[in-house]
N, C-alpha and C positions, 0 to 999 in steps of 0.2 A: 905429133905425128899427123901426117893430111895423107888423105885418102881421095882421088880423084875417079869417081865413079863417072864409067862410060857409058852414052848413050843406050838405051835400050828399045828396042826397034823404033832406032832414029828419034827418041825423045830424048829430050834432057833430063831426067827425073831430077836431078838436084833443084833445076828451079821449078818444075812442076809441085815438088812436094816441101818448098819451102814456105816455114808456117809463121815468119814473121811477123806476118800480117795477115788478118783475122778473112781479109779478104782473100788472100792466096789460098789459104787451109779450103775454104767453102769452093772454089774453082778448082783444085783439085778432089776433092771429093766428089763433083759432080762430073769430072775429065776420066778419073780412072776409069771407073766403069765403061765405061764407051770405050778406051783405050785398049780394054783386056776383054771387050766380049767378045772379040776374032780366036781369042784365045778360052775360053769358056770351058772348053773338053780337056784341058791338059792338066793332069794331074800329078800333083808330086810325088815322090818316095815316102814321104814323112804321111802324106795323106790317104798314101798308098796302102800304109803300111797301119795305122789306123784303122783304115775300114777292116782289113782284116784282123784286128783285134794283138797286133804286136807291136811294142813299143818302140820308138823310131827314137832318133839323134839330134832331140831337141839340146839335148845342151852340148855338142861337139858345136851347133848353130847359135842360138841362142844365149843359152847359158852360158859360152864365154861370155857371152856381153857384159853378161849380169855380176858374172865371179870378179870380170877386168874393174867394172863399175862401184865395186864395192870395195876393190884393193887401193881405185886413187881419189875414194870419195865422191864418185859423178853416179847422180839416179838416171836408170835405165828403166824406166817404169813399163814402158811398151815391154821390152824386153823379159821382164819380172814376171807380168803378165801372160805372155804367148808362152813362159816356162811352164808357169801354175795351172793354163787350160788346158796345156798338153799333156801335163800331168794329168790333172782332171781327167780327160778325155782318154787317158789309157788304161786310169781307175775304173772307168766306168760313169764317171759321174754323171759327164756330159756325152753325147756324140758327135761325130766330126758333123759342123753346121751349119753354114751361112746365118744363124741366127745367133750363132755363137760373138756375131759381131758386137753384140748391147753388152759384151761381158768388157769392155774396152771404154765406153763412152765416158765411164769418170775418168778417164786418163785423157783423154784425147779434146 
């Protein structure tokens, strides 16, 4: 199954976020940011829906990923992960963060 993702304001993300090579992963990580600080203020449903303290549709999102990935054997680890923090984060454990990113760095 291929999946043809459309540009998103006039990027390519496929090659933007392809991590082939050690040098593309570091070029986008330093691209995004700058990419999405026009957009800074916009906040999601899920994020939305968090700050107020009720559990949102991480796995109508996500958690297919995880359930598909484990039916035909392919690791979803990003995926496993944004489930588990989003859990966390509706337990309580964590809050919704920008810090929350260092919860990712052994995966990535």
């Amino acid at each position: 199954m291929f999946y043809k993702i459309k540009p998103i304001q006039g990027k390519d993300i496929v090659k933007l976020l392809n991590y082939n090579k050690c040098i593309n992963r570091w070029i986008s990580f330093m691209l995004i940011p700058i990419a999405i600080k026009k957009n800074i203020l916009i906040k999601s449903n899920m994020l939305k829906d968090l700050k107020k303290g009720r559990n949102c549709e991480i796995n109508a999102i996500n958690g297919v990923a995880y359930e598909y990935g484990d039916k035909v054997e392919f690791d979803t680890p990003v995926d496993n992960r944004v489930v588990k923090v989003t859990y966390d984060i509706e337990n309580k454990k964590f809050i919704p963060s920008w810090k929350n990113h260092a919860l990712f760095e052994d995966i990535l």
